[in-house]
mmCIF file of the N, C-alpha and C atoms, coordinates in Angstrom:
data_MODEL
# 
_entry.id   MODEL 
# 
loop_
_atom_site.group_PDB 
_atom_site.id 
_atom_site.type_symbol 
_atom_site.label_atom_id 
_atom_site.label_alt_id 
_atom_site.label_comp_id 
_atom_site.label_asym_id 
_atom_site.label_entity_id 
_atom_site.label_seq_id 
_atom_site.pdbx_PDB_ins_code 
_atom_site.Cartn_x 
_atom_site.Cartn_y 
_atom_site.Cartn_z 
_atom_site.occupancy 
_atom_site.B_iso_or_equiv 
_atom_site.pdbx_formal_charge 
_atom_site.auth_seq_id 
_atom_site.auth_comp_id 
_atom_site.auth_asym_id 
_atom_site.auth_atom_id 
_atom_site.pdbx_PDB_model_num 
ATOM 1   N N  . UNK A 1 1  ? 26.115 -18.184 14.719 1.00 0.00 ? 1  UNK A N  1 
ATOM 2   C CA . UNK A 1 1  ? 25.582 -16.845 14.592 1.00 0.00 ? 1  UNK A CA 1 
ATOM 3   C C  . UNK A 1 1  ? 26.346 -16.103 13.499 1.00 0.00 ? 1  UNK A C  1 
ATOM 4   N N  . UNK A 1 2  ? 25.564 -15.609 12.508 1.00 0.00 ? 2  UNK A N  1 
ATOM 5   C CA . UNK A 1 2  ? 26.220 -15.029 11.574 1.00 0.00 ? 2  UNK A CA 1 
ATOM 6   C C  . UNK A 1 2  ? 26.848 -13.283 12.047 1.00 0.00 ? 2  UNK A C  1 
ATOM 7   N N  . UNK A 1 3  ? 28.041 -13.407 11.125 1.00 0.00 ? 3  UNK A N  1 
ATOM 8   C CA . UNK A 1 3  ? 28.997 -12.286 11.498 1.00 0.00 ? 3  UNK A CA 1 
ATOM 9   C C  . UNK A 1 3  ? 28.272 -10.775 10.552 1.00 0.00 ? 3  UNK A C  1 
ATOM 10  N N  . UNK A 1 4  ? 28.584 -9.847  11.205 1.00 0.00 ? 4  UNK A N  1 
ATOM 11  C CA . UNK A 1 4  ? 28.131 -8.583  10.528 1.00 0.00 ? 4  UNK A CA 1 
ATOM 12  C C  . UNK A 1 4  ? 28.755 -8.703  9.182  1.00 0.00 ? 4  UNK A C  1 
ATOM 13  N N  . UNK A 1 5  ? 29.494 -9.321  8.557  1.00 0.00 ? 5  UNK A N  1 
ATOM 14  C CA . UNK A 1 5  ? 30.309 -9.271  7.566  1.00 0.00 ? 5  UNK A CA 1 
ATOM 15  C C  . UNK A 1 5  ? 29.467 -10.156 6.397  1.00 0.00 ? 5  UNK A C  1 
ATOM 16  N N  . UNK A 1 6  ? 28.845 -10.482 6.889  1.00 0.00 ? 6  UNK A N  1 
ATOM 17  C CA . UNK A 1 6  ? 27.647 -11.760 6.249  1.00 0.00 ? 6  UNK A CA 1 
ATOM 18  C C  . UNK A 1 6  ? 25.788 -11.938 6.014  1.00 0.00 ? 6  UNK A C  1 
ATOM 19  N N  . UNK A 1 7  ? 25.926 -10.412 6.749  1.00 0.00 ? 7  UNK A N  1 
ATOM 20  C CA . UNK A 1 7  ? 24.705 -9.789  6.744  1.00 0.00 ? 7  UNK A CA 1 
ATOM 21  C C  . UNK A 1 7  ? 24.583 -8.914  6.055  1.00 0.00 ? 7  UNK A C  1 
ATOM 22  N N  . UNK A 1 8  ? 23.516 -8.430  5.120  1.00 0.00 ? 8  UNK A N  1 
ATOM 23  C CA . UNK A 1 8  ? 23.235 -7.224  4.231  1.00 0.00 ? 8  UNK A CA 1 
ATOM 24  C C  . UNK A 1 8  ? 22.004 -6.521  4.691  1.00 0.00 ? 8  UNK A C  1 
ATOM 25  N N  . UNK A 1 9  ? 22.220 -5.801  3.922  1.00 0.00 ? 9  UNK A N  1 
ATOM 26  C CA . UNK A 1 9  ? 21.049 -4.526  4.630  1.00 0.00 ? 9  UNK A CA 1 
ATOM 27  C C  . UNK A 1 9  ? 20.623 -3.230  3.389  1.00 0.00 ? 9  UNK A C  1 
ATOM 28  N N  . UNK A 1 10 ? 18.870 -3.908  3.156  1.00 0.00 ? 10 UNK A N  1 
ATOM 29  C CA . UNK A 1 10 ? 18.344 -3.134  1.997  1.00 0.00 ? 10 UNK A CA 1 
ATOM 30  C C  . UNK A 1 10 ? 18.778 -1.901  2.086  1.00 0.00 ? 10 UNK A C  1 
ATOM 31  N N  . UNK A 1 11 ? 19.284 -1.327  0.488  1.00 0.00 ? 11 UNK A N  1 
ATOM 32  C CA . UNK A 1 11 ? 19.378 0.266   1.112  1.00 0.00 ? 11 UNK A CA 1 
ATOM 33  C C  . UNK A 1 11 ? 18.270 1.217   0.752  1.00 0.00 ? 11 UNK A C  1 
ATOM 34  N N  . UNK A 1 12 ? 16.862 0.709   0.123  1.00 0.00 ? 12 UNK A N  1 
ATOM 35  C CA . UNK A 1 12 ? 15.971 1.898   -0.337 1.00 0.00 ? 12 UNK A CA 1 
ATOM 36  C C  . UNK A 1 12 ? 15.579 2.548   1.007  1.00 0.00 ? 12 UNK A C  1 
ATOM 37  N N  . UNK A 1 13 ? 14.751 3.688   1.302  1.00 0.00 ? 13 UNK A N  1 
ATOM 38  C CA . UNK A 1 13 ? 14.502 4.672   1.279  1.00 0.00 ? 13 UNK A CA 1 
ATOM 39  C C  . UNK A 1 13 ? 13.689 3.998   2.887  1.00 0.00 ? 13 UNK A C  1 
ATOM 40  N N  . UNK A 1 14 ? 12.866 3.825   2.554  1.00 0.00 ? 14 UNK A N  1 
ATOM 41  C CA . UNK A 1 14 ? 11.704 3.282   3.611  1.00 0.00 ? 14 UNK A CA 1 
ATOM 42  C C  . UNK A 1 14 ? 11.799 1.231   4.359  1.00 0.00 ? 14 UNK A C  1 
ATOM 43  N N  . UNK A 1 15 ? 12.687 0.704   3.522  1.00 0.00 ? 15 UNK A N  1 
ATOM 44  C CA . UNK A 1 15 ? 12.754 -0.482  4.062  1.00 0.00 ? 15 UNK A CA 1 
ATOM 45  C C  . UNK A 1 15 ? 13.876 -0.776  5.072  1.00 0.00 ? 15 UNK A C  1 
ATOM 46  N N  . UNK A 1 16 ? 15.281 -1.226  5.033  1.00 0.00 ? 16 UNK A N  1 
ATOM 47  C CA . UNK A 1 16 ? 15.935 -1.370  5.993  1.00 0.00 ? 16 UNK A CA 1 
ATOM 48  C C  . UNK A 1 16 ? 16.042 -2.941  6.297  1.00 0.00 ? 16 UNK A C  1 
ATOM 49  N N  . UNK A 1 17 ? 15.743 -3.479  5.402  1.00 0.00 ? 17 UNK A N  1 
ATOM 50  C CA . UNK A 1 17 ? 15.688 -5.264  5.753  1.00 0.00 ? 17 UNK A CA 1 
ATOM 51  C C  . UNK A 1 17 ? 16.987 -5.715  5.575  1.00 0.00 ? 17 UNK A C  1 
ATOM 52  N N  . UNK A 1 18 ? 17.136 -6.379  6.643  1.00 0.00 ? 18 UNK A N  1 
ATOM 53  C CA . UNK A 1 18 ? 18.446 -7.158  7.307  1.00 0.00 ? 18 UNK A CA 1 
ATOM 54  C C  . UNK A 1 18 ? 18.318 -9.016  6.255  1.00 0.00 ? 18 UNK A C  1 
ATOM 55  N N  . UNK A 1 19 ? 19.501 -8.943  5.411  1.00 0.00 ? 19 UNK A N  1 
ATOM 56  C CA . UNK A 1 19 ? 18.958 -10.482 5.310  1.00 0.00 ? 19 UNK A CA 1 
ATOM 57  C C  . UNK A 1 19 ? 20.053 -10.811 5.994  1.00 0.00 ? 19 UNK A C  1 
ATOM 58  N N  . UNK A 1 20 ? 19.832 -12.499 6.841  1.00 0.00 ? 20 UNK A N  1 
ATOM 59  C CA . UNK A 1 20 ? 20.379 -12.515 7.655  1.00 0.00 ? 20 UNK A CA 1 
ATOM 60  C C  . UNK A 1 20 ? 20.476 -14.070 7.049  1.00 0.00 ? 20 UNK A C  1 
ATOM 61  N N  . UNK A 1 21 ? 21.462 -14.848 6.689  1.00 0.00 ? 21 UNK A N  1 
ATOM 62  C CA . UNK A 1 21 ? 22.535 -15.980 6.292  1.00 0.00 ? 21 UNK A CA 1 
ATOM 63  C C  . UNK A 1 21 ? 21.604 -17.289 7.586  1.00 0.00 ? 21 UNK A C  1 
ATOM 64  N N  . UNK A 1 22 ? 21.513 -17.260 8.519  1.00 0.00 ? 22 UNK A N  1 
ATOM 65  C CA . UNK A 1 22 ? 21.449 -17.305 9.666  1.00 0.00 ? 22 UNK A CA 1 
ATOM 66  C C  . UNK A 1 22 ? 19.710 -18.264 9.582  1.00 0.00 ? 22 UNK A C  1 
ATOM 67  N N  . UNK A 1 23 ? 19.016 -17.470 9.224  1.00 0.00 ? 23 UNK A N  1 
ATOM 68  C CA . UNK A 1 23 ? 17.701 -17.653 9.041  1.00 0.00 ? 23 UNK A CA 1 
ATOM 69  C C  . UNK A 1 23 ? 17.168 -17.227 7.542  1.00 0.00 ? 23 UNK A C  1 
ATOM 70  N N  . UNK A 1 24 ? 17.925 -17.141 6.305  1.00 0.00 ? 24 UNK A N  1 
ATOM 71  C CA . UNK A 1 24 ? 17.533 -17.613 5.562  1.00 0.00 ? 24 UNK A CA 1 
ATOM 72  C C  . UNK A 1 24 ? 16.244 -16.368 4.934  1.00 0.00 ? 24 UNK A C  1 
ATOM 73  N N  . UNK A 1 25 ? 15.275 -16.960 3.915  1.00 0.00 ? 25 UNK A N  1 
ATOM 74  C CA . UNK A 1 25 ? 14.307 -16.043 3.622  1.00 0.00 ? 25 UNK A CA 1 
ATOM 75  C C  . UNK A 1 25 ? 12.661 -16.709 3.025  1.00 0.00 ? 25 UNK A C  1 
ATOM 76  N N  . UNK A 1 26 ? 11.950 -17.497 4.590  1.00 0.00 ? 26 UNK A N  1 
ATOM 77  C CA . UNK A 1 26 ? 11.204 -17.769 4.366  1.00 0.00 ? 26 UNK A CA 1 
ATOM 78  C C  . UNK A 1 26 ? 10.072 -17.813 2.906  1.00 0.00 ? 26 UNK A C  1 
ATOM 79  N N  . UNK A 1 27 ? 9.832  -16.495 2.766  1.00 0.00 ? 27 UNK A N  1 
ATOM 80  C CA . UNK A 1 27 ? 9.134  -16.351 1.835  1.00 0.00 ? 27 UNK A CA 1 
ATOM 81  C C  . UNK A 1 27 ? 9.221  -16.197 0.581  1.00 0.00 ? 27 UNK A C  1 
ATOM 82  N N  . UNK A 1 28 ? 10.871 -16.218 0.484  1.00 0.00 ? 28 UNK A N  1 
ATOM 83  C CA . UNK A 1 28 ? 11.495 -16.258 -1.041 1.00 0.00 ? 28 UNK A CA 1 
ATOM 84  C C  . UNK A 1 28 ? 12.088 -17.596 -0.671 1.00 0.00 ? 28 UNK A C  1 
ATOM 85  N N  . UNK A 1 29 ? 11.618 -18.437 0.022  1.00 0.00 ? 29 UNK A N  1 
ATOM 86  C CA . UNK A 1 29 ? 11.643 -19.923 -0.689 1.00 0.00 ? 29 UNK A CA 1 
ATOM 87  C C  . UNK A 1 29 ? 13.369 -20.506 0.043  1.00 0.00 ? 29 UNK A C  1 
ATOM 88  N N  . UNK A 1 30 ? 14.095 -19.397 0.563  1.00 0.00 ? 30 UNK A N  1 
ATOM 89  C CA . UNK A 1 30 ? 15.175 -19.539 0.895  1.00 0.00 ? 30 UNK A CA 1 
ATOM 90  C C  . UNK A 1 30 ? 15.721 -20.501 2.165  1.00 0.00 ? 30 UNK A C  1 
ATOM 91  N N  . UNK A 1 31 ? 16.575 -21.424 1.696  1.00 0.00 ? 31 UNK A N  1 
ATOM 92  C CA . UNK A 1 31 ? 16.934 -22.013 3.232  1.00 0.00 ? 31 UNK A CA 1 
ATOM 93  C C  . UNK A 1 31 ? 18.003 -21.614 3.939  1.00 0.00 ? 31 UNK A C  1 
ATOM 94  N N  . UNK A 1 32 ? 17.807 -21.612 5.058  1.00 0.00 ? 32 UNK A N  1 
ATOM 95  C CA . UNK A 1 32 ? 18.721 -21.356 6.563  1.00 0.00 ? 32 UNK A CA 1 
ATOM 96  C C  . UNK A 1 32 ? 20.088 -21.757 5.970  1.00 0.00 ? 32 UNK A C  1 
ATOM 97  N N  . UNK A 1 33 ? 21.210 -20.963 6.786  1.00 0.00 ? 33 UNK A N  1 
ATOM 98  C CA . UNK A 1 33 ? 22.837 -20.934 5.597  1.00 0.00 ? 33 UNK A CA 1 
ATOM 99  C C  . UNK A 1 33 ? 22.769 -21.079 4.917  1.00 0.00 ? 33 UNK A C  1 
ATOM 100 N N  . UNK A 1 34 ? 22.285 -20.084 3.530  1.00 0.00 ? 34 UNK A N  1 
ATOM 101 C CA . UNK A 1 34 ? 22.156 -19.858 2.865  1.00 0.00 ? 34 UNK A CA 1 
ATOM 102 C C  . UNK A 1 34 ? 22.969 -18.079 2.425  1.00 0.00 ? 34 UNK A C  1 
ATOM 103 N N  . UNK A 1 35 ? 24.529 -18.240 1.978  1.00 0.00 ? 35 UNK A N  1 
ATOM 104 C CA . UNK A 1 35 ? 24.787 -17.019 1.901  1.00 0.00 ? 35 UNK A CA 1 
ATOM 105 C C  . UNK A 1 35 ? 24.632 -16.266 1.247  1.00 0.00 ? 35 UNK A C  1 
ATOM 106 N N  . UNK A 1 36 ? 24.013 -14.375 0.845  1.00 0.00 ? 36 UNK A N  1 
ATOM 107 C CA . UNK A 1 36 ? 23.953 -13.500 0.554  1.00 0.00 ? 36 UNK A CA 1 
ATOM 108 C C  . UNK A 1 36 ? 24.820 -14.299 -1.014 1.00 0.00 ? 36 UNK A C  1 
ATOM 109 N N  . UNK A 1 37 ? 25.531 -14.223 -1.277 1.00 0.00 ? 37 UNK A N  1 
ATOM 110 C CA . UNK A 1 37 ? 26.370 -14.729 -2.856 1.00 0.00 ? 37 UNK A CA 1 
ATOM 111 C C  . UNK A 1 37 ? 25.746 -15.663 -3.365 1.00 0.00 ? 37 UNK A C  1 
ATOM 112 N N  . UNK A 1 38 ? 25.051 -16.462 -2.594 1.00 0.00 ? 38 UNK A N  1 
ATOM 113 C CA . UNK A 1 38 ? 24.224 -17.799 -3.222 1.00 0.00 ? 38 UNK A CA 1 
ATOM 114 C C  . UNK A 1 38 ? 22.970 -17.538 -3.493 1.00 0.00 ? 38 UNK A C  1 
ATOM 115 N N  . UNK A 1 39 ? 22.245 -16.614 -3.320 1.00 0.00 ? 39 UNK A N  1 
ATOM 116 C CA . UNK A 1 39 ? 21.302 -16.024 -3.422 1.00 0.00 ? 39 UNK A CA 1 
ATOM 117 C C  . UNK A 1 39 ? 20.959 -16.081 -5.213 1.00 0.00 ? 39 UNK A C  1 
ATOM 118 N N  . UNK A 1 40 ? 19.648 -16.447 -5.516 1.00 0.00 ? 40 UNK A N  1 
ATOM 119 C CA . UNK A 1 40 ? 19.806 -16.027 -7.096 1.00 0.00 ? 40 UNK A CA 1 
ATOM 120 C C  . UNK A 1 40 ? 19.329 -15.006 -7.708 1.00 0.00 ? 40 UNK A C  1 
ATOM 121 N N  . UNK A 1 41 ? 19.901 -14.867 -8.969 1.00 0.00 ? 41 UNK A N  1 
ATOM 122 C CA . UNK A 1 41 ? 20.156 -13.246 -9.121 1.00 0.00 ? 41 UNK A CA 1 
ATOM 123 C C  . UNK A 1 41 ? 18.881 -12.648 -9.500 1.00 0.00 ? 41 UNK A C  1 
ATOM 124 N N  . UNK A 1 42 ? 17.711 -13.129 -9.385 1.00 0.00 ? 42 UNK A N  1 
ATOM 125 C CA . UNK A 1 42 ? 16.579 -12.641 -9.288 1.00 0.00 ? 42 UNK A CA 1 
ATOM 126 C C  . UNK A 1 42 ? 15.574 -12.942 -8.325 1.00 0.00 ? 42 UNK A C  1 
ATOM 127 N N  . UNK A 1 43 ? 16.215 -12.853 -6.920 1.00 0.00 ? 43 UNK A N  1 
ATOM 128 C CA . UNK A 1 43 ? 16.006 -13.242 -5.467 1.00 0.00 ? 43 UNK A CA 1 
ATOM 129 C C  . UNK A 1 43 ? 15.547 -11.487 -5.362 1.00 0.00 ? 43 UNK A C  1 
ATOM 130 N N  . UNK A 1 44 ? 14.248 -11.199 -4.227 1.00 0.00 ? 44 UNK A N  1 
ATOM 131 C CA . UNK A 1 44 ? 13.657 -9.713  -4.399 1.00 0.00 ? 44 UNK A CA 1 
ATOM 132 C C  . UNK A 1 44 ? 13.789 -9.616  -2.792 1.00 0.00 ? 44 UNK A C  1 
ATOM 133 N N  . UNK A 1 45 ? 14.126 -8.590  -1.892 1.00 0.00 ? 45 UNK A N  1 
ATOM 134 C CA . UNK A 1 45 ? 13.707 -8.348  -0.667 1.00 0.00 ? 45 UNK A CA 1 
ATOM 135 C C  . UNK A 1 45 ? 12.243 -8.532  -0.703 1.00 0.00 ? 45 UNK A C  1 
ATOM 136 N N  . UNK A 1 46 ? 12.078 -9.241  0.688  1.00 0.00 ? 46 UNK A N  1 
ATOM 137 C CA . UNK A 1 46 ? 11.110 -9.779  1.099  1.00 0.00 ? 46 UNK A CA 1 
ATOM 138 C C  . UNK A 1 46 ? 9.635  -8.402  1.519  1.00 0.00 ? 46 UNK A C  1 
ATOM 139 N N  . UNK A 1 47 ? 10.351 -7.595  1.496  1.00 0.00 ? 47 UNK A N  1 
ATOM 140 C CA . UNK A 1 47 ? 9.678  -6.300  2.710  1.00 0.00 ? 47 UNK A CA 1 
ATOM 141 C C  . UNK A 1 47 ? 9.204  -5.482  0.995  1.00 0.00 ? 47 UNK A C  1 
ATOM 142 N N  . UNK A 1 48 ? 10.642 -5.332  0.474  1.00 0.00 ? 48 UNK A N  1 
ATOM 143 C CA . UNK A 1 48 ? 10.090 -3.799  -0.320 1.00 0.00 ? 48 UNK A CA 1 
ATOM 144 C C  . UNK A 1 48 ? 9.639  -4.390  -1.939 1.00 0.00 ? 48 UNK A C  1 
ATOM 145 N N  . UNK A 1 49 ? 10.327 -5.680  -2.230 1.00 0.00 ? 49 UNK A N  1 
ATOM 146 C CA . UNK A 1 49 ? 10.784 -5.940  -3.671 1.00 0.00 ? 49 UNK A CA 1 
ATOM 147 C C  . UNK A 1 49 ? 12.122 -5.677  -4.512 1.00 0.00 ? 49 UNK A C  1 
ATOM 148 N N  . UNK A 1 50 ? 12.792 -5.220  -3.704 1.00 0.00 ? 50 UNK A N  1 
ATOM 149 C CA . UNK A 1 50 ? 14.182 -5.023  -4.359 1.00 0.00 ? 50 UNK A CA 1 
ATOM 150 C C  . UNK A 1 50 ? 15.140 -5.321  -4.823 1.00 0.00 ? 50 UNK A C  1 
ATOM 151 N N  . UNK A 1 51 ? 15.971 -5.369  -6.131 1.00 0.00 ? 51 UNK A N  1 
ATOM 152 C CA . UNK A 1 51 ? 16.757 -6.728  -6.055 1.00 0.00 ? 51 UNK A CA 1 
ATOM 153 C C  . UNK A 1 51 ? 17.995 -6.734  -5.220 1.00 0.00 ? 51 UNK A C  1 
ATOM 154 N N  . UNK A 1 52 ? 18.676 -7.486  -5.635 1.00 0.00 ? 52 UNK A N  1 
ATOM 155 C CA . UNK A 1 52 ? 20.005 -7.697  -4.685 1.00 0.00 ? 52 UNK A CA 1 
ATOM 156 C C  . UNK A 1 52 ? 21.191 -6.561  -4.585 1.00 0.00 ? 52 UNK A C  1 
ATOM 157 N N  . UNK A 1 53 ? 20.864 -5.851  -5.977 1.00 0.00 ? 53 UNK A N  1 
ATOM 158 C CA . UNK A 1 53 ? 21.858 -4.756  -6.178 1.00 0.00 ? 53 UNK A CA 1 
ATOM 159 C C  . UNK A 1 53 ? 21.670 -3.806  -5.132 1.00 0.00 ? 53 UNK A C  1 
ATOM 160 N N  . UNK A 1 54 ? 20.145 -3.478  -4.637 1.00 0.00 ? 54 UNK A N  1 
ATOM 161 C CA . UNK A 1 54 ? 20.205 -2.505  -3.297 1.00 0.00 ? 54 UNK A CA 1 
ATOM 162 C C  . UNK A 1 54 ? 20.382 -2.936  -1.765 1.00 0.00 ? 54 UNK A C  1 
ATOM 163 N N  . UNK A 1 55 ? 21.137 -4.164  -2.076 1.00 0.00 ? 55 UNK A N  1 
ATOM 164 C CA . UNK A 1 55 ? 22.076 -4.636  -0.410 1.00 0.00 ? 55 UNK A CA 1 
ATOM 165 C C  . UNK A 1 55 ? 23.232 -4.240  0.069  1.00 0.00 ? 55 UNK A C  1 
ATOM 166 N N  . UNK A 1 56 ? 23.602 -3.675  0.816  1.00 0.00 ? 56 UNK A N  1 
ATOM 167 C CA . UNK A 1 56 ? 25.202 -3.499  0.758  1.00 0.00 ? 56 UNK A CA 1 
ATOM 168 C C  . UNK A 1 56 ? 25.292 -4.274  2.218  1.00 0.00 ? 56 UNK A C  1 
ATOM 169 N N  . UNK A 1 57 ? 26.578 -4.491  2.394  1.00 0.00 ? 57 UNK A N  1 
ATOM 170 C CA . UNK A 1 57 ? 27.177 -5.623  3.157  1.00 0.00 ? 57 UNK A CA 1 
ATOM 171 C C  . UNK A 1 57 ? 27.503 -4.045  4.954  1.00 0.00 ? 57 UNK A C  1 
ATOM 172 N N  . UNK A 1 58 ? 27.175 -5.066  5.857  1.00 0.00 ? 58 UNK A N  1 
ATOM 173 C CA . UNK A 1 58 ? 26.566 -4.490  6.852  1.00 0.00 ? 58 UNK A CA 1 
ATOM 174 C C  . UNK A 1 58 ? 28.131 -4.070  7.636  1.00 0.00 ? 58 UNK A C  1 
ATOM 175 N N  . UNK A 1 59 ? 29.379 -4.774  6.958  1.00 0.00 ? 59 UNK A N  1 
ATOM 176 C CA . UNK A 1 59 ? 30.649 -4.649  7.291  1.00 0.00 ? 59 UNK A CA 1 
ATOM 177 C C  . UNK A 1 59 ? 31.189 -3.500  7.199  1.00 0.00 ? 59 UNK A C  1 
# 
């Protein structure tokens, strides 16, 4: 189970999406343990479109 420290959390306005290490990001192609840093740098939240710069770490 991934640690709050390893989880991010969109920060725009209306979304709020949790990416979660844990389970990964189906629809951006992403596999399960797969951490937030490994992510590539033109990886978009799944919910709003956002890039990675509007995640901040849930720690």
């Amino acid at each position: 189970m991934a640690q709050p420290s390893e989880m991010y959390r969109c920060q725009t306005v209306n979304c709020g999406y949790i990416y979660n290490p844990d389970k990964g990001d189906r629809k951006g192609k992403i596999p399960p343990d797969t951490g937030f840093a490994a992510l590539p740098d033109n990886w978009k939240c799944p919910v709003c479109g956002s890039s990675k710069k509007m995640f901040k770490s849930m720690a």
